[in-house]
ZAKELO-544573 format. One record per residue (C-alpha): x, y, z; residue in one letter. Coordinates in steps of 0.25 Angstrom, whole numbers, padded with zeros to 4 digits, always signed. Each point is the difference from the previous one (the first is absolute). Layout:
N
XYZA ...
% end
This chain:
879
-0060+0054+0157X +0008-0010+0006X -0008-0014+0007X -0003-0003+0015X +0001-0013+0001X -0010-0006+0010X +0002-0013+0007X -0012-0001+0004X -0008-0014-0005X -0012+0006-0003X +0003+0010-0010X +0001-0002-0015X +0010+0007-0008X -0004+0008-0011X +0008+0005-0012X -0005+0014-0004X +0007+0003-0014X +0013+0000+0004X -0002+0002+0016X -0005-0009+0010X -0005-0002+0013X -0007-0009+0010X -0015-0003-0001X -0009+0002+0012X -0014-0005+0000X -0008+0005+0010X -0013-0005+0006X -0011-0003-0013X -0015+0005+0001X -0011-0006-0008X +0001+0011-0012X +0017+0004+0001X +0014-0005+0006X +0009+0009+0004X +0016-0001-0008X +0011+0008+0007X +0014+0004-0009X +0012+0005+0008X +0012+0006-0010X +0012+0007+0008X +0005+0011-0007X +0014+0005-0004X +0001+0008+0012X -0003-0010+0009X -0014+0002+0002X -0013-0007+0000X -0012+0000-0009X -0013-0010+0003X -0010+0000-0009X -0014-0007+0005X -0011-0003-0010X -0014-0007+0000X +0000-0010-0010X -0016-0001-0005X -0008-0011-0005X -0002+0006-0013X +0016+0001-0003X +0002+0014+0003X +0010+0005+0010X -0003+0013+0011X +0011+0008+0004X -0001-0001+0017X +0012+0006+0005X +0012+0004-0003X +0011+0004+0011X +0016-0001+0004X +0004-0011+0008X +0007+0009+0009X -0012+0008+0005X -0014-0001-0002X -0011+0010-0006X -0011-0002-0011X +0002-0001-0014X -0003+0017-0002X +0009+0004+0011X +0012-0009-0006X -0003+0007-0013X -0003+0013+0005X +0014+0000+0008X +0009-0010-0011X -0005+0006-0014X +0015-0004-0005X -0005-0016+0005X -0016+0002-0004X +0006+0002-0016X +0006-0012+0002X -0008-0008+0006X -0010+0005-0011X +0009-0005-0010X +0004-0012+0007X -0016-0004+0000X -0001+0001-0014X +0010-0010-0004X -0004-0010+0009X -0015+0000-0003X +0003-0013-0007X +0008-0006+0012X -0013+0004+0009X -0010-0007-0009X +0010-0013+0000X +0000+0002+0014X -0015-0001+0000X +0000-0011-0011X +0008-0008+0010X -0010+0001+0011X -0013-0004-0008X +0010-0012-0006X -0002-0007+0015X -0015+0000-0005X +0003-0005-0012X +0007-0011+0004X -0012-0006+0008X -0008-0009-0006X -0012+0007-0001X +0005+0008-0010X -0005-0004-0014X +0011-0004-0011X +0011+0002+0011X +0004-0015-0002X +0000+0003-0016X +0009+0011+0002X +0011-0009+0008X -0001-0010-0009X +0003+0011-0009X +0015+0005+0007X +0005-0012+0003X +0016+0002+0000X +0004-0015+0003X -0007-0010-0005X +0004-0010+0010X -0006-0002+0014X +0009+0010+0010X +0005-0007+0013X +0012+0000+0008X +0005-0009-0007X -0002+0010-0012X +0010+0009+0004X +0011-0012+0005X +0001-0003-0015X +0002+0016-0004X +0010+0001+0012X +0007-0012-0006X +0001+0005-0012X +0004+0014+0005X +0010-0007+0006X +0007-0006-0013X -0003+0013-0008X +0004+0010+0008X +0013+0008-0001X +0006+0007+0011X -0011-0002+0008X -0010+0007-0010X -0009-0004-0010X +0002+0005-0013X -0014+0005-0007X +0005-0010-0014X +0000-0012+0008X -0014+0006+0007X -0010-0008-0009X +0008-0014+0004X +0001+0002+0014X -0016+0000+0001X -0003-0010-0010X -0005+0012-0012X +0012-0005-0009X -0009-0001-0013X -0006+0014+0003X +0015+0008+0003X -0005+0012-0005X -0014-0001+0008X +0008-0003+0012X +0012+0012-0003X -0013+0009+0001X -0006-0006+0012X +0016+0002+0007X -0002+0015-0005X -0015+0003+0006X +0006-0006+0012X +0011+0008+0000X -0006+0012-0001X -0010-0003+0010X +0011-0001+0010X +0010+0010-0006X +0012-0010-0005X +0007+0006-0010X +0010-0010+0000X -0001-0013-0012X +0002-0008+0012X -0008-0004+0013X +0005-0007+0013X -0007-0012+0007X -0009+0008+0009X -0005+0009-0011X -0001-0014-0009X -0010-0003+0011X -0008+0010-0001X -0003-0001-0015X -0002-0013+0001X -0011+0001+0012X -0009+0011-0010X +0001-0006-0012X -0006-0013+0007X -0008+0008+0009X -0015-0005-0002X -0006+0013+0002X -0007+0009-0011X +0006+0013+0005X +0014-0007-0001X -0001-0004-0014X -0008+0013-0006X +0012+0008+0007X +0010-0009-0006X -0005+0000-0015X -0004+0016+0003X +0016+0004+0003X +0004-0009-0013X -0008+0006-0008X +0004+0016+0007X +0013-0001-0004X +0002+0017+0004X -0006-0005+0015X -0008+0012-0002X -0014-0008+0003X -0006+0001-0014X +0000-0006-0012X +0002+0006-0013X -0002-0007-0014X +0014-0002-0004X +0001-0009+0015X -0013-0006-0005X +0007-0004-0014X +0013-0005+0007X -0005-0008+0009X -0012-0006-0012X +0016-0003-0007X +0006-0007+0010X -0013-0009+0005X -0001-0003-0017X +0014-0003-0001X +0001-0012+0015X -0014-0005-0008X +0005-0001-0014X -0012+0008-0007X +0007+0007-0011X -0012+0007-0005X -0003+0006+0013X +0013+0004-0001X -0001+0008-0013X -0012+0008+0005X +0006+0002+0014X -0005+0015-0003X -0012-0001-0004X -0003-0009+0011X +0005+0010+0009X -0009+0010-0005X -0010-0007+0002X +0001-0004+0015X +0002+0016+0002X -0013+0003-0007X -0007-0011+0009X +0007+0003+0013X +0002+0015+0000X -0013+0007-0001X +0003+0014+0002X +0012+0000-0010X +0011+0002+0012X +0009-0007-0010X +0003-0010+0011X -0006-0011+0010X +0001-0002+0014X +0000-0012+0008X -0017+0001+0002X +0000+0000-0014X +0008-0015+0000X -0007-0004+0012X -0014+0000-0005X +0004-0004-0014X +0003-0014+0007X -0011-0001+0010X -0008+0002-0013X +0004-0010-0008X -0003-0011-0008X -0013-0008+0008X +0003-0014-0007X +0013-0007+0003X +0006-0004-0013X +0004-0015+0006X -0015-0004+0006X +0007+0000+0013X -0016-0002+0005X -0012-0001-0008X -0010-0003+0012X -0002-0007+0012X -0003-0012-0008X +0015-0002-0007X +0005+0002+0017X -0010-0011+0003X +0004-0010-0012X +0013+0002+0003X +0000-0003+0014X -0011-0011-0001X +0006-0007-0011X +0013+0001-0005X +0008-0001+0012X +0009-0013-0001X -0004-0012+0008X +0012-0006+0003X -0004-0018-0001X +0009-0006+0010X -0001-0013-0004X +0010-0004-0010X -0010-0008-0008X -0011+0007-0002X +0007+0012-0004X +0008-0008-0012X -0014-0005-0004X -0005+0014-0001X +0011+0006-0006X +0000-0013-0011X -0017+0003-0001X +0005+0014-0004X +0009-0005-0010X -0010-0009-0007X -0010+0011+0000X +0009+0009-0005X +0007-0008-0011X -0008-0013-0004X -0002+0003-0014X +0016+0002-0001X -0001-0014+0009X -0008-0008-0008X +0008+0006-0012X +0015-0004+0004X -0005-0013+0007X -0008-0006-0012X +0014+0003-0008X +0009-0006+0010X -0009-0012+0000X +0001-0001-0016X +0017+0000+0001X +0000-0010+0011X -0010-0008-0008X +0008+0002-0012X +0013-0005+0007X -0004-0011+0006X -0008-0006-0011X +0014+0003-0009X +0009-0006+0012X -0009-0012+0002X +0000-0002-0016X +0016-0001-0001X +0001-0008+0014X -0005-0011-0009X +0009+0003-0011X +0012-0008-0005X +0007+0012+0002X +0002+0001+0015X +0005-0012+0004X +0014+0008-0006X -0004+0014+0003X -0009-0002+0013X -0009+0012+0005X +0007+0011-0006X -0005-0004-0013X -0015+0000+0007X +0003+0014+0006X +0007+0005-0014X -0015-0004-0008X -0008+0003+0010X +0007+0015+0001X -0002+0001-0015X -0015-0005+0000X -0003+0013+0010X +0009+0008-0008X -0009-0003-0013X -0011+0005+0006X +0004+0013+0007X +0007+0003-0012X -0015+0000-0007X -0007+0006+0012X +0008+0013+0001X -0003+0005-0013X -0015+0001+0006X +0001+0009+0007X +0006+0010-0007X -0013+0001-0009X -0006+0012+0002X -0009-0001-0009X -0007-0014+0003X +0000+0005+0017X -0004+0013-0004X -0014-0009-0008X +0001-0009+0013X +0000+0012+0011X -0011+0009-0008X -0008-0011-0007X -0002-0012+0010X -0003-0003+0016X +0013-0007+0001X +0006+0014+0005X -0006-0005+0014X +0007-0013+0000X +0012+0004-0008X +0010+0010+0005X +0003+0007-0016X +0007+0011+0008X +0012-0008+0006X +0002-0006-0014X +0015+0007-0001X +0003-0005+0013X -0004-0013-0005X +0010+0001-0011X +0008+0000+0010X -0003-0013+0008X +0001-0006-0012X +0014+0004-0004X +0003-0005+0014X -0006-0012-0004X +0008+0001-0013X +0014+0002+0007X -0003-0011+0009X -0002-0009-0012X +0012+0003-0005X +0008-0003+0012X -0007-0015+0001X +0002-0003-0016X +0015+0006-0002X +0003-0004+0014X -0002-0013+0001X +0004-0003-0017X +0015+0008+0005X +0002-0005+0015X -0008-0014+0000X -0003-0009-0012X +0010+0003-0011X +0012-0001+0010X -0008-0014+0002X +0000-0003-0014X +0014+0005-0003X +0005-0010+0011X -0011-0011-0003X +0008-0015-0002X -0004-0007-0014X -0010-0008+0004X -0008+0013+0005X +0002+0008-0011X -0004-0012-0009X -0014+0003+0005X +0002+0014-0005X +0005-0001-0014X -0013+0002-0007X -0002+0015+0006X +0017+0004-0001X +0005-0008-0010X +0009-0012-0003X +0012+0008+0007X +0002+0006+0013X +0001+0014+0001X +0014+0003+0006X -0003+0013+0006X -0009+0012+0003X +0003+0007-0014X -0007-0014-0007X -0013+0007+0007X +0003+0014-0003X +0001+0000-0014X -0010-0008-0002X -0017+0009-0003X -0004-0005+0014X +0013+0007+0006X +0003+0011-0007X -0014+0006-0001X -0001-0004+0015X +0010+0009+0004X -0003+0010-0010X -0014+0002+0006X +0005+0000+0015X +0009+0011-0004X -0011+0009-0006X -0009-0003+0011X +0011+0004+0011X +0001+0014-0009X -0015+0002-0001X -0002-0006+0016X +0011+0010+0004X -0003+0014-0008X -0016-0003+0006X +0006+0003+0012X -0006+0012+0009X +0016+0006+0001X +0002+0000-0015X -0014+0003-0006X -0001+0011+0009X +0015+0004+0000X +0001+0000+0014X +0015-0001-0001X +0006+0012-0001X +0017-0004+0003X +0000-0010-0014X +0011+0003-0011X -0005+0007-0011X +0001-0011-0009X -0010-0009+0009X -0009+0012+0004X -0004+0000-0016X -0005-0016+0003X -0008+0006+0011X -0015+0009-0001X -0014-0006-0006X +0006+0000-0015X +0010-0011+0005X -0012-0009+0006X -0011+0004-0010X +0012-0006-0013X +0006-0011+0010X -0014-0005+0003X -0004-0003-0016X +0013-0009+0000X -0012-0009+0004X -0004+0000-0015X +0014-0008-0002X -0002-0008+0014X -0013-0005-0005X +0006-0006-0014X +0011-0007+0008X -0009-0005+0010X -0009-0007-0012X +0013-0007-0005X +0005-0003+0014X -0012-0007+0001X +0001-0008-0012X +0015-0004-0001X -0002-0011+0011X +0009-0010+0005X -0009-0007+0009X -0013+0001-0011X +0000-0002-0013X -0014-0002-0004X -0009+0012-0003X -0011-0001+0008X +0009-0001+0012X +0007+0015-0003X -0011+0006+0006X +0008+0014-0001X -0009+0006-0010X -0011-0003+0006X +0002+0008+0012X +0003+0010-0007X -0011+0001-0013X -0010+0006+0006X +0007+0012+0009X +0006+0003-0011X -0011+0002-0011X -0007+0007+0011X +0012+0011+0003X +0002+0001-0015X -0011+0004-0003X +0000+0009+0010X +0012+0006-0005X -0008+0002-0013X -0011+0005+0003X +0008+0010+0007X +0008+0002-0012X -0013+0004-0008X -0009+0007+0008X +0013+0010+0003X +0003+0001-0014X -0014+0007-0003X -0002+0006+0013X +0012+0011-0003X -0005+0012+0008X +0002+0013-0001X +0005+0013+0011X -0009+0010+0004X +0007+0005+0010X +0014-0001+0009X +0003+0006+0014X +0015-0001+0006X -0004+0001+0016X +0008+0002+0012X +0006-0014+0006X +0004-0005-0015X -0013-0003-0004X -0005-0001-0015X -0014+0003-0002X -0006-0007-0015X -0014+0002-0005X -0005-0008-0011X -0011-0001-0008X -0007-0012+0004X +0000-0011-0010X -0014-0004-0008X -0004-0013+0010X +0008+0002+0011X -0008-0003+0013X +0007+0000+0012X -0004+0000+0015X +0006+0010+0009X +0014-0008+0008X +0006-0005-0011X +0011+0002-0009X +0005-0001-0014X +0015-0003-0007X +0004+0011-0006X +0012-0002-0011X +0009+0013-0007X +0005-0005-0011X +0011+0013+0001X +0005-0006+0010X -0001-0017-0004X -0009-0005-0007X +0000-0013+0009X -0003+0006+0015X -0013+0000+0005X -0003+0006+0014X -0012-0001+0007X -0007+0015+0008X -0012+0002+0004X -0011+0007-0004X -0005+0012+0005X -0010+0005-0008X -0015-0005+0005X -0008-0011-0011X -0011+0012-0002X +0013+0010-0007X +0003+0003-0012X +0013-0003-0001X +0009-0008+0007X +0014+0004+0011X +0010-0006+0007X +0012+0007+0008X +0012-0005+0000X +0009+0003+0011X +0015-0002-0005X +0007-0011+0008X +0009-0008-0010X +0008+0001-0014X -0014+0000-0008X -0010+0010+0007X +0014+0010-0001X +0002-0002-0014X -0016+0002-0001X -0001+0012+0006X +0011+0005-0006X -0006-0002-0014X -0014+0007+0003X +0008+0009+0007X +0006+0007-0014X -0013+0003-0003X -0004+0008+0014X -0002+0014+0001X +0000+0006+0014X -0014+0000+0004X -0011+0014+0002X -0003+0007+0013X -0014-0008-0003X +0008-0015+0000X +0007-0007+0009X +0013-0009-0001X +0014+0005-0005X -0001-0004-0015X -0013-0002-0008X -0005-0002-0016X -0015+0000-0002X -0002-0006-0015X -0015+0006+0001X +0004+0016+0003X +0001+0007-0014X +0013+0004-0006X +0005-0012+0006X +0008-0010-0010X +0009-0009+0006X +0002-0015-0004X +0001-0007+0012X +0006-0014+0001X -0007-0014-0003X -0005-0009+0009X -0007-0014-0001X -0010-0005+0013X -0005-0012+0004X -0009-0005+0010X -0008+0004+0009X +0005-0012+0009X -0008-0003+0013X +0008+0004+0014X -0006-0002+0014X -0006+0015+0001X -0010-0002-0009X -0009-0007+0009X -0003+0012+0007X -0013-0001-0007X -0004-0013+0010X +0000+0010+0013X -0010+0011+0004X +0012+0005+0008X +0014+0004-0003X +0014+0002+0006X +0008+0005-0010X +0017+0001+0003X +0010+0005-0009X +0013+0004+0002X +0007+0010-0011X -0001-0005-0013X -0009-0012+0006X -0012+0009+0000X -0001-0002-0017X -0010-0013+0001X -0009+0007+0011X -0001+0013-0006X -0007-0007-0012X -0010-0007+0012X -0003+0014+0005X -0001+0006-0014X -0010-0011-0001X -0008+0002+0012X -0002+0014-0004X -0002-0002-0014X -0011-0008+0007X -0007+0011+0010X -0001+0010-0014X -0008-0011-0005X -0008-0004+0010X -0003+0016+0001X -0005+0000-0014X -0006-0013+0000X -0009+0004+0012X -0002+0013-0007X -0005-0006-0012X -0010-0008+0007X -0005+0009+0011X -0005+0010-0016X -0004-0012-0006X -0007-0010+0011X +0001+0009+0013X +0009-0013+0008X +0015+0000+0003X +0006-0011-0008X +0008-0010+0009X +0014+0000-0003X +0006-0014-0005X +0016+0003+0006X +0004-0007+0009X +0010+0010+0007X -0008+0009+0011X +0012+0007+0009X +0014+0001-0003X +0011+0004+0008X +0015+0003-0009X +0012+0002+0007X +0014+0005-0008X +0012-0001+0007X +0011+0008-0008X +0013+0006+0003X +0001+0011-0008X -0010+0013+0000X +0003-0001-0016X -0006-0014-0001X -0014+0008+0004X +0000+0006-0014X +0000-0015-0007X -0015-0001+0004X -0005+0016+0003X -0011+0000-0010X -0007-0013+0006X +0003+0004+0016X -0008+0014-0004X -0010-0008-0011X -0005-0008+0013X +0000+0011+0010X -0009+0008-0011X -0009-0012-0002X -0002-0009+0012X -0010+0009+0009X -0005-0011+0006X +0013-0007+0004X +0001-0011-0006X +0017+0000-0001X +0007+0004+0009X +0015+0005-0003X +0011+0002+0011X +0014+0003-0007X +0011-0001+0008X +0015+0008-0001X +0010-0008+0009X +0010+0011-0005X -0006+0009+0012X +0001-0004+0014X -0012-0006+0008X -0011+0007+0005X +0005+0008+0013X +0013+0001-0004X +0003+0015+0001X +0009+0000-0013X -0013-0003-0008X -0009+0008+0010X +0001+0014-0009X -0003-0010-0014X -0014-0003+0009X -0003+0013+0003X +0004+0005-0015X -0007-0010-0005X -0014+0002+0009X +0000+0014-0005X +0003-0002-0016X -0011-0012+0002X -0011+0009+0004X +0002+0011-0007X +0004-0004-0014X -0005-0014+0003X +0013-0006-0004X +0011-0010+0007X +0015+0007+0000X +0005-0013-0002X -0006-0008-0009X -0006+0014-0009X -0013-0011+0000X -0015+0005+0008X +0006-0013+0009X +0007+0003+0012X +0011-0009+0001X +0004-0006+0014X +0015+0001+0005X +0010-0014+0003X -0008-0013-0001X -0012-0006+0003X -0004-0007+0012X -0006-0011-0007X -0005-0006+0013X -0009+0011+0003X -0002+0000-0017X -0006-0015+0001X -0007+0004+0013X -0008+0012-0006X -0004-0009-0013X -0005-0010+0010X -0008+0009+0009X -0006+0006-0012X -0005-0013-0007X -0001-0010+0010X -0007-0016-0005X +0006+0005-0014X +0011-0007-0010X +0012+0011-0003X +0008-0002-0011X +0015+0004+0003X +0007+0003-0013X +0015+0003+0003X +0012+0005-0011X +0013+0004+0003X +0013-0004+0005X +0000-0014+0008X +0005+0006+0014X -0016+0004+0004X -0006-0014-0005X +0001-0007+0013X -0005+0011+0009X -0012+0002-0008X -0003-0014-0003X +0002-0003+0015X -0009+0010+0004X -0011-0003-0011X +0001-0015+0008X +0000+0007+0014X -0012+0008-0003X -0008-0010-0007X +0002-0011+0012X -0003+0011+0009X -0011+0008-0003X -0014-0002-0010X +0007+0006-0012X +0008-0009-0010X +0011+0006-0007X +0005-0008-0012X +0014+0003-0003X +0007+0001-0014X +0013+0005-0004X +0006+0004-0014X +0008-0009-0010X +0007+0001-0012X 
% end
């Protein structure tokens, strides 16, 4: 049976198995349409078949006749019984065709408006992400133009060519359905044909993209779908989305699509099948595109930018944004300027009127006055570095709403800044200034000096260097420049990667952790620095010690009473889980005393590993637990040599447990002796306050989410209570008792790479969806391994994951009762569903995680609180 091709406009082609023929609609009725098929035999004849397509999808067989001469469907049969078998043959193998046929007509319904979930569906089988234009296809004609060969584009450079290079594999099956749609055989397509790929994969029509993700998935082109297709294409959508275990159950996910999709047991599905799957999917859009007319409102109304014109006004707004914003670090960084500049100029003044410069003039002034700051930022840093005493002060006392605690390591750094400068001033001018002077003074200038130097002139510079004040001078400058340079981002990090072997070993948070207790040595030379004076030889006038006698009795016994508490507070493992994404999961019995509040951390030291490293982690257990967790995520020379320790003692885990290797001391017949560590703390961090708001915006990213699981732990913890509490009191006094927690509505979002990572935290995620029936929290996890909403390479994850969800109440990827959201979050439209929620309310935005989201989310908690009746107070991690 050979084609007629038919030039007429108005006729569809149709493939029927592997024959085809041109489509001839005839006039429509209210209840039918007529289809009209014309297929030319080997013989050179003419065959039309006319049907009436119905309402209710079934087709009615009208006419069949030869092209050549006319005659009812009996009489053709009657006279042709060679061409009626055939034909009967023929019909049965392209019923499938006939109901695409039909499909196609009911999809120009679909694609109106009218039609419920159509715009879902779209969204849903999306091929290009990107706006289509004519500009759209320049760029793929240029890039044609560079990759073709011979005039042809080869199918491995496919994926390039229309920007899916990430996804080649995706991409080789797209060039495949589209193939076959058009009968290529070849591995290669021209520039016309290029064309025409590109026009339907970016064609915004539903019957376009259903028919394009139908021929990928029917390999055979036979119209149907059978299991092993289904588990192919589940394979190849896993493997462009990076989800490993939906990659190992690619089977039974297959299995289970058959059994929701093909009722009668056919052992396949067709492309109604597909098609209602997506116009019945999810009724919630996983990114809060719109919550209600109100966010559209807001949104418009409010926070569109008005742009100011004049110059002035707009740097006086922007500068009354930066107060508000920041005037607790203000006052901060502007009383300690005003204490150096106070501090120099009463030093310079002081030796302005000394004997001492009329030989050495101002650099002499500049030299003390340098060294007077120096003496007091070299006893300021140390406070800050007290966890202790601002952990008292941020629990204990009201200064917290005056003081910013939580910027006191960035304060540690101003103040080495302060530090360095210092130095400059003191060194600088002694080296470059008022010794040359005093080297070249005349007799009668130095006759002045004799009491400070001596009897003699010194010759040269070595007179100064070998004398205390120089040699401990330069000795300290050099520890500092060591201690200054290894705190560096670069090398505590190990962010350089091309260093010699030799240097990498001075790189890594053990080389700044050893290099910053130098300070121990720095201090010691500071003290006889400061009391080997050539310029001062009464005692009260070494004003070194102090500076410095205070700050340091305080840090000592800090140090001590870290020393002892951590000495008695030896805890011991209950239980160890190795999880996907080099995570280390440690339980412990929580020491007699310990209180703690939900955000902060604790240093934990291993003495396997050195008896001197402390490292600070989070907590993640909730203050109501029994026992107290961290998890450690293995990013440096330490966390590696701790998980490979507790690792020894891992088994792989039950069916029952999750992670990759587990030891649970309290299961019987288990007799394992686990590795020793020491705690300290807990130390206060900027989470903590969560307590102080009704509502809260919690964001972590990866491992970040630690300090925020404890928060929701806590919340929780806090419903179960409440429940009994009220309970208790509706047996005992028939009235519900008023709960006293602060913490009414909460909103946690975890952002994570890896569908492993889900595992670090399922039992809370499922803990929470158990509990909360009244929706206190609210959990949105997030997979930015798989492609954005409406990307039609995560479009079968959506539907397998719609299905799994209702039937087993499950999430495919995260293996929590929370179904997880796909790329990342709009965190405009995050803020602007917080807001419309609880409008004339304070939020409290807690943020940990990697420094690359800090300034959107902290400049959208501004705009949002200058723009609408919510407040939203922003706080970030530190360490």
């Amino acid at each position: 049976m050979e084609i007629e091709e038919n030039p007429l406009p108005e006729k569809e082609s149709i493939r029927v198995g592997g024959h085809s023929g041109p489509l001839v609609t005839g006039s429509k009725t209210r209840s039918n349409s007529n289809l009209s098929a014309r297929f030319k035999e080997d013989d050179q004849c003419y065959v039309e078949v006319t049907l009436d397509v119905c309402d209710d999808n079934t087709f009615v067989l009208r006419n069949i006749r030869g092209a050549d001469e006319p005659g009812s469907t009996s009489a053709r049969i009657e006279g042709r019984p060679s061409l009626a078998s055939q034909l009967s043959f023929k019909l049965k193998k392209v019923s499938h065709e006939l109901k695409r046929m039909k499909s196609s007509l009911s999809f120009k319904k679909v694609d109106q408006p009218a039609k419920p979930g159509v715009a879902r569906a779209l969204k849903g089988l999306k091929f290009m992400t990107k706006n289509v234009c004519s500009e759209g296809w320049l760029e793929i004609e240029m890039r044609f133009d560079e990759l073709a060969v011979d005039g042809t584009l080869p199918k491995s450079v496919f994926a390039q060519c229309i920007g899916m290079k990430e996804s080649s594999e995706f991409a080789c099956e797209v060039f495949d359905a589209l193939a076959r749609r058009r009968g290529i055989t070849s591995c290669c397509v021209t520039k016309e044909e290029l064309r025409e790929f590109w026009e339907q994969i970016s064609d915004h029509s539903f019957n376009a993209r259903l028919q394009t993700f139908f021929d990928m998935v029917d390999k055979n082109a036979d119209g149907r779908i059978s299991e092993e297709e289904v588990k192919e294409i589940i394979t190849l959508s896993a493997s462009a989305n990076n989800l490993s275990k939906i990659l190992e159950q690619a089977e039974e996910y297959a299995a289970l699509i058959m059994e929701e999709l093909d009722h009668d047991n056919l052992g396949y599905i067709d492309l109604h099948n597909l098609e209602m799957l997506l116009l019945s999917g999810p009724t919630q859009s996983s990114n809060l595109e719109t919550d209600s007319h109100i966010q559209s409102r807001l949104l418009s109304e409010k926070l569109v930018p008005t742009k100011e014109y004049n110059p002035i006004r707009r740097w006086c707004r922007r500068l009354s944004y930066f107060v508000e914003d920041n005037w607790k670090r203000i006052w901060v960084i502007v009383l300690w300027l005003l204490i150096c500049m106070g501090l120099f100029a009463w030093k310079f003044i002081q030796y302005r009127h000394r004997e001492v410069y009329h030989v050495m003039g101002y650099c002499v002034c500049i030299a003390k006055g340098g060294a007077e700051t120096l003496k007091f930022n070299m006893a300021l840093i140390l406070l800050p570095v007290c966890r202790n005493t601002i952990t008292w002060l941020r629990s204990k006392t009201k200064l917290g709403g005056v003081v910013p605690f939580d910027d006191n390591i960035n304060f540690h750094k101003v103040i080495a800044f302060g530090i360095a400068v210092g130095v400059g001033l003191h060194a600088g001018s002694h080296l470059t200034c008022d010794l040359p002077k005093l080297l070249h003074s005349t007799n009668d200038q130095y006759d002045k000096l004799k009491p400070f130097f001596g009897q003699k002139r010194p010759d040269d510079y070595w007179w100064f260097v070998k004398g205390t004040e120089g040699w401990t001078g330069v000795v300290m400058v050099a520890l500092m420049l060591v201690a200054y340079t290894l705190a560096q981002p670069w090398f505590r990090r190990n962010r350089l990667r091309n260093l010699p072997k030799p240097l990498k070993k001075l790189t890594g948070f053990n080389a700044f952790w050893y290099s910053h207790h130098l300070f121990l040595i720095v201090y010691i030379l500071f003290i006889i620095h400061g009391y080997f004076l050539y310029l001062s030889k009464n005692w009260d006038k070494k004003t070194t010690w102090m500076y410095l006698a205070f700050p340091l009795i305080m840090y000592a016994c800090e140090r001590l009473l870290r020393a002892f508490r951590s000495g008695y507070e030896t805890v011991k493992i209950l239980k160890v889980a190795v999880y996907p994404g080099n995570v280390l999961a440690l339980h412990m019995s929580k020491p007699q005393g310990l209180k703690y509040t939900s955000g902060q951390y604790i240093y934990i030291n291993c003495s396997a590993i050195s008896p001197f490293q402390w490292h600070p982690f989070s907590i993640t257990s909730a203050p109501g637990d029994d026992y107290l967790s961290v998890h450690i995520r293995t990013l440096g020379d330490w966390t590696s040599q701790l998980k490979y320790i507790f690792s020894q003692v891992c088994q792989p885990p039950s069916i029952e447990h999750s992670g990759l290797l587990r030891a649970d001391i309290e299961q019987p017949n288990i007799h394992t002796r686990m590795p020793k560590l020491l705690i300290d703390g807990p130390y206060g961090a900027p989470a903590q306050d969560y307590k102080n708001y009704e509502v809260l915006l919690l964001v972590g990213l990866g491992i970040g989410a630690t300090p925020l699981i404890s928060i929701v732990k806590d919340v929780l913890n806090n419903i179960k209570r409440q429940k009994e509490l009220e309970a208790q009191m509706l047996v005992e006094n028939g009235v519900k008792r008023k709960s006293t927690f602060a913490t009414k509505r909460a909103y946690f979002y975890w952002i994570t790479r890896e569908q492993g990572s889900f595992e670090w935290f399922r039992g809370v995620m499922n803990e929470v969806a158990e509990n909360d029936l009244d929706g206190v929290i609210e959990l949105h996890n997030y997979c930015t391994s798989v492609y954005e909403e409406g990307d039609a390479r995560s479009a079968l994850i959506t539907m397998l994951q719609s299905i799994n969800h209702a039937k087993n109440g499950v999430d495919v990827v995260s293996g929590t009762r929370v179904k997880t959201h796909f790329a990342r979050p709009n965190w405009r439209n995050v803020f602007k569903h917080v807001a419309v929620k609880h409008p004339d309310q304070r939020v409290g935005v807690f943020y940990c995680g990697a420094h690359g989201l800090v300034g959107e989310l902290k400049r959208l908690a501004q705009d949002f609180s200058r723009k609408t009746e919510t407040k939203f107070d922003f706080h970030k991690e530190n360490f």
